[in-house]
Each structure stands twice: as structure tokens, then as C-alpha cells.
C-alpha positions as CSV (number, residue, x, y, z in Angstrom):
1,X,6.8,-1.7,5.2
2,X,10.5,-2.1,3.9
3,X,13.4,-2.8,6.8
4,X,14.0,0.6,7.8
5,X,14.5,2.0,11.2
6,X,11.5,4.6,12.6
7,X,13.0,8.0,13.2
8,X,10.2,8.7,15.5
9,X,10.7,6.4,17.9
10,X,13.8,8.5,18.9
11,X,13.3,12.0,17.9
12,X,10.2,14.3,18.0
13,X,12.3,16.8,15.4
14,X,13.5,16.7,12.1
15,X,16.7,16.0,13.6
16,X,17.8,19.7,15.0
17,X,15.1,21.9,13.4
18,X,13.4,23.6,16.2
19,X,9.5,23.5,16.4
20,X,8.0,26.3,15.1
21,X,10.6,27.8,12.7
22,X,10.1,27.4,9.1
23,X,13.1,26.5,7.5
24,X,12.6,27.2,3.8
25,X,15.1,25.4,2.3
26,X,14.2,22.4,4.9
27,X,10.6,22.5,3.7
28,X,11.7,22.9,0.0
29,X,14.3,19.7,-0.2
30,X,11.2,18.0,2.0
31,X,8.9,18.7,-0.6
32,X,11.4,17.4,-3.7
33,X,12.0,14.6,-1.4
34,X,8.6,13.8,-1.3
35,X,7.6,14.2,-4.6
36,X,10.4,12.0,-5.3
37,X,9.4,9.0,-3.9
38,X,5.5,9.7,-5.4
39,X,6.8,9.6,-8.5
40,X,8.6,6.5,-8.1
41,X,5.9,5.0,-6.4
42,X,3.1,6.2,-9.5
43,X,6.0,5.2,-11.9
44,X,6.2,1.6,-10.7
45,X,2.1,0.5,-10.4
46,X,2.3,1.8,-13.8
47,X,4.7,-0.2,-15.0
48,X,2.9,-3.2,-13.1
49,X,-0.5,-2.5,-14.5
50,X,0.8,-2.2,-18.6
51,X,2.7,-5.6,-18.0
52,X,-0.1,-6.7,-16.5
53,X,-2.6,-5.9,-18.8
54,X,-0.3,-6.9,-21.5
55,X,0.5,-10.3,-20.5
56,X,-2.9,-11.0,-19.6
57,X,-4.1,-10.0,-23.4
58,X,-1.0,-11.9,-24.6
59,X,-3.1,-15.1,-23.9
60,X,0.4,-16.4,-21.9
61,X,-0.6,-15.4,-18.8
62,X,-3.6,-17.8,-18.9
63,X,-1.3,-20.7,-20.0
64,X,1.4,-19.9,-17.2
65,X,-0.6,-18.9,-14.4
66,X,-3.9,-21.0,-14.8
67,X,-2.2,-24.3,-16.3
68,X,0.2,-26.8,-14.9
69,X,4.2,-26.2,-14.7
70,X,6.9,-24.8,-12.2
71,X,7.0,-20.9,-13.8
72,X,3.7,-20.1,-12.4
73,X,5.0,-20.5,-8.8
74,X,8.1,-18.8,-10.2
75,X,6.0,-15.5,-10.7
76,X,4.2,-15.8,-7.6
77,X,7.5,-15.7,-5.3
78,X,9.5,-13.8,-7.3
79,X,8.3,-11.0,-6.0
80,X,8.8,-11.5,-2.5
81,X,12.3,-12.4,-3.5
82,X,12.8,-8.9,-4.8
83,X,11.5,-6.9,-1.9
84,X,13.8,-8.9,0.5
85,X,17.0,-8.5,-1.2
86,X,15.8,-4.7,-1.0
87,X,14.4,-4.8,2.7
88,X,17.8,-6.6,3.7
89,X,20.4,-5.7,1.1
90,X,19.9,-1.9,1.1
91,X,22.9,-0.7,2.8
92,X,25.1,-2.8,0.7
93,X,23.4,-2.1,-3.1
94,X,24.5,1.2,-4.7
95,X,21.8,3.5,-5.8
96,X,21.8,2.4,-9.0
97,X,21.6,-1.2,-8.2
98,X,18.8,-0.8,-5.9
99,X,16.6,1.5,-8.8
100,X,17.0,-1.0,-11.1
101,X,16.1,-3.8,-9.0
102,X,13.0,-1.8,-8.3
103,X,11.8,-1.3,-11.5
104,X,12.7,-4.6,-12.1
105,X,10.1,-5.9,-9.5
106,X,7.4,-3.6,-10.9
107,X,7.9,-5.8,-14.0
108,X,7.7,-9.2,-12.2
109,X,4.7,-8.3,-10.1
110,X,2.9,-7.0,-13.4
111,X,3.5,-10.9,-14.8
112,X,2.6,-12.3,-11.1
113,X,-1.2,-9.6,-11.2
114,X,-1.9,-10.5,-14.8
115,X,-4.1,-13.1,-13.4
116,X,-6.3,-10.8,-11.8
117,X,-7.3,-10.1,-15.3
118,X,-8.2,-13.4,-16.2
119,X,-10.5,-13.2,-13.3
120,X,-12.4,-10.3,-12.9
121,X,-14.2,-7.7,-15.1
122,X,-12.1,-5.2,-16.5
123,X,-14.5,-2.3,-14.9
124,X,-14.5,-3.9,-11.8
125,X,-10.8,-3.6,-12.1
126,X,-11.2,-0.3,-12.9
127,X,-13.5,1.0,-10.4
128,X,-11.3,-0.6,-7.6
129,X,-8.7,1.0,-9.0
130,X,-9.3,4.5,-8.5
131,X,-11.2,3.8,-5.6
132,X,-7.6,2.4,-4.1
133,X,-6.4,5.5,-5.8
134,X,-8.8,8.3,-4.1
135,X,-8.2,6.3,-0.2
136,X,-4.6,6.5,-1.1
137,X,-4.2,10.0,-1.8
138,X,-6.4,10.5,1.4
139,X,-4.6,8.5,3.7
140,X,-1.0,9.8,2.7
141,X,-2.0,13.1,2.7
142,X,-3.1,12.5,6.4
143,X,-0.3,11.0,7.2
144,X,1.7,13.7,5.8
145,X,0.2,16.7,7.6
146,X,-0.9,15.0,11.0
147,X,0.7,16.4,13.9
148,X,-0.4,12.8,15.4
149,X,2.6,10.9,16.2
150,X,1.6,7.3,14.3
151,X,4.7,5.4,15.2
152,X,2.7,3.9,18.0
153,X,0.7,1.7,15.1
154,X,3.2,0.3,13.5
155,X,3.8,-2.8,15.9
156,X,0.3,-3.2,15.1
157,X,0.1,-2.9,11.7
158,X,2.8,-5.3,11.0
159,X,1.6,-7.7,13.3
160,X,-1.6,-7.4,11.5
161,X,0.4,-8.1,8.1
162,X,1.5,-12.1,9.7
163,X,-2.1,-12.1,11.0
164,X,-3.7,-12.2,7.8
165,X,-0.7,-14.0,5.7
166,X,-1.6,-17.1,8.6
167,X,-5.3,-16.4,8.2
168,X,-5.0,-16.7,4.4
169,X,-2.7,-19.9,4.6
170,X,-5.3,-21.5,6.8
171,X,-8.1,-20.6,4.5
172,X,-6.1,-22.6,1.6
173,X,-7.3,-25.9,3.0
174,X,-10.5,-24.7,4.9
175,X,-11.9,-22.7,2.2
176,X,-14.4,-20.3,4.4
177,X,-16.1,-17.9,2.2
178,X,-16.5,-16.0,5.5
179,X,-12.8,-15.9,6.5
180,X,-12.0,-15.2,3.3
181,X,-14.1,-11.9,3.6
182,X,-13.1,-11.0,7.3
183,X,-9.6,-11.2,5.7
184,X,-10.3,-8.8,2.6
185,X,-11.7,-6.3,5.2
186,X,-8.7,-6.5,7.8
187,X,-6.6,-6.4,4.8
188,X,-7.8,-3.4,3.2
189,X,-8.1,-1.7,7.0
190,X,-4.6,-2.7,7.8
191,X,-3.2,-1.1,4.5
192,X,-4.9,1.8,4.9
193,X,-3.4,2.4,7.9
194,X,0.0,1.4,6.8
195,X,-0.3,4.0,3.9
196,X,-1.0,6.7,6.9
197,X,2.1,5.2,8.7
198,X,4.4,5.1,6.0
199,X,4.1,8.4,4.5
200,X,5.0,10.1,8.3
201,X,8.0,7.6,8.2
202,X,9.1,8.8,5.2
203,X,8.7,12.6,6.0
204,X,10.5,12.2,9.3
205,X,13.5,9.9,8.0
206,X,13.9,13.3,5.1
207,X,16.6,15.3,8.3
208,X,18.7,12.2,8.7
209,X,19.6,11.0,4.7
210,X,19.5,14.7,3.4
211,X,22.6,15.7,1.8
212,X,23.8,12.0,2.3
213,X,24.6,8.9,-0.4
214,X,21.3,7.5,1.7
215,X,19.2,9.9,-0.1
216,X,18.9,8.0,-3.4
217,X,18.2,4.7,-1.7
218,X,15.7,6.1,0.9
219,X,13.4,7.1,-2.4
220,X,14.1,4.1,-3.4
221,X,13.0,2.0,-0.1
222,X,10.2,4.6,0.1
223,X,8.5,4.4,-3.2
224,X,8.4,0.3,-2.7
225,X,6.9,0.7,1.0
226,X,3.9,2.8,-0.7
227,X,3.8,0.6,-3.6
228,X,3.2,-2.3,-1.5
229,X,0.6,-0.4,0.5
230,X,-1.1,0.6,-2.7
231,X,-1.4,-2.8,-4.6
232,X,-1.8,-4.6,-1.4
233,X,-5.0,-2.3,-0.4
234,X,-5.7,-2.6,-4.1
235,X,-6.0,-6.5,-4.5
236,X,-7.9,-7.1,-1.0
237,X,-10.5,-4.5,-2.1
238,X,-10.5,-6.0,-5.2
239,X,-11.8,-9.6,-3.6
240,X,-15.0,-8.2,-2.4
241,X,-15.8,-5.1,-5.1
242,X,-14.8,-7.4,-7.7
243,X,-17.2,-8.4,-10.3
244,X,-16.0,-12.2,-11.6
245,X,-16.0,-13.1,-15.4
């Protein structure tokens, strides 16, 4: 979901490979590409979920995010302030820069989800957990080997993103159980479909930062538009398969 142009709207090749030759060196710098940005992406909801878990058991996070104060609202935008000065400020951050401010996210939104701990069962957590896990893997595997062109849903999906952030600010004051559920499912739907969209993205952007400085910084961008996908599927599943304390 990060700022990033879609190759595919432009090009039906990876930018000069003809269809139907297999390039092995192509196909092998795709693959270490790939595996890249998976391993960034795993990396980083691990990070979140051990500072999660740890602030939660800390006993702080129930002071900071469940009593009175400024720091909890702190936590809960902090976050968004991270992914925009990486949506926005790519081009202009060095590699380095941007990894760190990545990692450095995974931390803040590990304090911002500890609260899900102080709400839910820790199996329920669990369960939802690999259950995001298993329609992940799925979904991005699809994506990746689909000879489906999917850039035709992304204006879609991302209008469906502002749908739901409006739905969910209007169910602050009305407080429908039933929006709030209709929300969960069209949240869960619309990241699953993300996931799909994201991964092809990511495979066809691989021709045009290969052998560039881009490289670093697409992995980068990459491994924080899955993450986003991830948790984001994660915590709307989480509101209807999740068992309260």
C-alpha cells in the first residue's frame, strides 16, 4: 500500500524480457529479491509481536493505553507517522535511513498492539494468528504466480481502505455492533486482496530497480506494504474470532 508507482499499468514485461524465455539469472535475482522483502516483512511482525507481548506483560501497557494521559494517543499515531515519512520521503532517505526507520516502526506499532493483549485471550490471539498466517501465504503465493493481471483492483482496493477508515470513524459515535462487524469482514476481504495485489507489484517493479541504488529501498517499501497487509488482515479478523478476557 506504500506510494509507489504500478509497473503494470504501463508494461506487460519485466521491462525488456521477452515472454516466454527464461532468463536464469532474471529468475534467480527475482527470487533473492523476493525472499528479501519476506524476510523483512517476517522480521518486522516479529519484532511487533515480542514488543507487544512484552509491553503488555510489563503491566505499562495497561497504564498507558487504558488510563488517562497524552502518550497513549502518542502510540496510536505514531505509526501512521512512520509509514508516511516512508510512503512520501523514500526517494530522498538513503537505504540506511529508510531500514532503520522501518524497524523502528515495527517497534512503535508493537507498543501501539500491546493492547490487543489486554483484551483478548491469548489463544484467541493465537489462533488468529496463524490463521492470518496460512491466508497470507495463500494469497501471496497467488499473487505471485497468477498470470492474472491484478492492477485493475487496486483503485478498488484503496478506495476500499478510506471506505472502512470513514465507516470506522462513524461507528466511534454510533456504536453499531452490526457496522462494526460488516467493517471486520470488508476489512479482512479488502486485505486479502491487497496481499494478492501487492505481491504482483512487487514481482513486477524487480526489472526496473535491479542493479540500481532503488533496490535496497524497494525491499524496504515492499516488506512495509506486506506488513501492513498482514497486521491489518490480522487485527480485523481478530474483532470477530476473538475470544474477550
Amino acid at each position: 500500500m506504500a506510494n509507489w508507482p504500478d509497473p503494470r499499468a504501463t508494461s506487460t514485461g519485466f521491462g525488456g524480457v521477452q515472454a516466454g524465455v527464461q532468463d536464469a539469472a532474471f529468475d534467480a535475482g527475482l527470487r533473492s529479491y523476493m525472499l528479501s522483502i519476506y524476510n523483512y516483512m517476517a522480521s518486522g511482525v516479529l519484532v511487533t509481536g515480542i514488543v507487544a507481548l512484552l509491553f503488555a506483560q510489563s503491566g505499562l501497557a495497561a497504564q498507558v493505553l487504558m488510563g488517562p494521559g497524552p502518550l497513549k494517543y502518542v502510540l496510536m499515531f505514531a505509526p501512521l507517522i512512520f509509514v508516511m515519512v516512508l510512503s512520501f520521503g523514500i526517494n530522498r532517505l538513503q537505504t540506511s535511513t529508510a531500514q532503520a526507520l522501518y524497524w523502528a516502526y515495527c517497534v512503535v506499532m508493537g507498543l501501539s498492539m500491546a493492547s490487543i493483549f489486554l483484551v483478548y485471550t491469548g489463544t484467541s490471539i493465537a489462533q488468529t494468528f496463524f490463521a492470518t498466517a496460512a491466508a497470507f501465504a495463500g494469497l501471496s503465493l497467488y499473487g505471485y504466480t497468477t498470470k492474472r493481471d491484478l492492477s485493475g483492483f487496486g483503485t478498488f482496493l484503496i478506495m476500499g481502505v478510506v471506505g472502512i477508515l470513514v465507516a470506522s470513524l462513524i461507528n466511534l459515535f454510533l456504536r453499531s455492533s452490526g457496522l462494526d462487524l460488516a467493517i471486520s469482514i470488508l476489512g479482512v476481504l479488502i486485505f486479502a486482496g491487497l496481499t494478492a495485489y501487492d505481491t504482483q507489484k512487487l514481482k513486477s517493479m524487480y526489472a526496473y530497480v535491479a542493479g540500481t541504488d532503488m533496490m535496497g529501498k524497494t525491499v524496504v517499501m515492499g516488506a512495509l506494504s506486506l506488513y501492513l497487509d498482514f497486521v491489518n488482515m490480522f487485527l480485523f479478523l481478530l474483532r470477530f474470532m476473538g475470544s474477550r478476557d
